[in-house]
N, C-alpha and C positions, 0 to 999 in steps of 0.2 A: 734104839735103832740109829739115831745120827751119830751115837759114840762110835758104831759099828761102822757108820760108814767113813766116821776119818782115821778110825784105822786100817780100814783096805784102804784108803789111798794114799795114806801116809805111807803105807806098807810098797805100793805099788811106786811111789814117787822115790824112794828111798833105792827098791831093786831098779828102778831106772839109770837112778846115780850109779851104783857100780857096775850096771852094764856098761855105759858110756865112759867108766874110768876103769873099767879091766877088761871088758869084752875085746875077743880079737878078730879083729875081721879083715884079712888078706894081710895081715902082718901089723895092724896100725889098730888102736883104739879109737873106737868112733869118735873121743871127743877131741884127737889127734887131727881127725878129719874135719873137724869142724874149725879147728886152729887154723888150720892150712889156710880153708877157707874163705874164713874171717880175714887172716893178711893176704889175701888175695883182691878179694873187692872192696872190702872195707880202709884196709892202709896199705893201699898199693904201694910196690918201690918204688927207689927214685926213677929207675928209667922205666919204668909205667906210665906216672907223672911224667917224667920229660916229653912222653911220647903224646901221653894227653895235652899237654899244654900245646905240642908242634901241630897238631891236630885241629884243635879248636883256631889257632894262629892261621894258619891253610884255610879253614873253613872260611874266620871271619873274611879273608882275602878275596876269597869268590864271591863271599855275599855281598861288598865293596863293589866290586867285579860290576855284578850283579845288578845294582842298585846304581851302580852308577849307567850302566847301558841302558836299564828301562830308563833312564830319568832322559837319556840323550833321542831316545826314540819316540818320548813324549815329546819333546819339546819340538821333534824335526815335525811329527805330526799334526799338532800342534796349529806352527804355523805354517802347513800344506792345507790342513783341512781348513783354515779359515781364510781365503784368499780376500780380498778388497773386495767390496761389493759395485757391481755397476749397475749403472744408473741407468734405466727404462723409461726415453721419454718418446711421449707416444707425439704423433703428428698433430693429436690438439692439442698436447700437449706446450710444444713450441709453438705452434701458434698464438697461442695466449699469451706468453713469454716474451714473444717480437711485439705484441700490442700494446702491453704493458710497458715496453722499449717503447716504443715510439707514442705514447700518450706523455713520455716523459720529457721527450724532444722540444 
């Protein structure tokens, strides 16, 4: 029984092969179409590439951009939101304060 079944699939892997190298479909052999493919996203041309590299080049620029304006907007924040603290002194407070002044007198 297992001889049987690796010869249907041998059988079946084999009529696969020469569909993909003599089949015609819309004028091209499928494995015609796979070629294409392949130097399409796999080894793009050079002006693909050139275009990807201007690409990511633009990009990096914005993220720059980017990273540089949050950092200026933390920092204005920054120090808005931490003003100088002032001082609460209460009327016993300075009373105590002038006593203490004047026991030193």
């Amino acid at each position: 029984m297992g001889f049987l079944k690796f010869l249907v699939w041998t059988g079946c892997a084999v009529g696969l092969g020469v569909f993909l190298a003599s089949g015609n479909v819309e004028g091209r052999t499928p494995w015609e179409y796979a070629q294409r493919q392949w130097n399409r996203h796999v080894r793009p041309s050079g002006v693909d590439r050139d275009v990807d590299r201007e690409v990511e080049r633009v990009t990096d620029g914005v993220r720059d951009a980017f990273e540089d304006a949050r950092d200026a907007v933390n920092r204005k924040t920054k120090q808005a939101a931490a003003p100088a603290p002032r001082e609460h002194i209460t009327h016993e407070d300075r009373a105590e304060i002038n006593r203490i002044i004047a026991q030193k007198k």
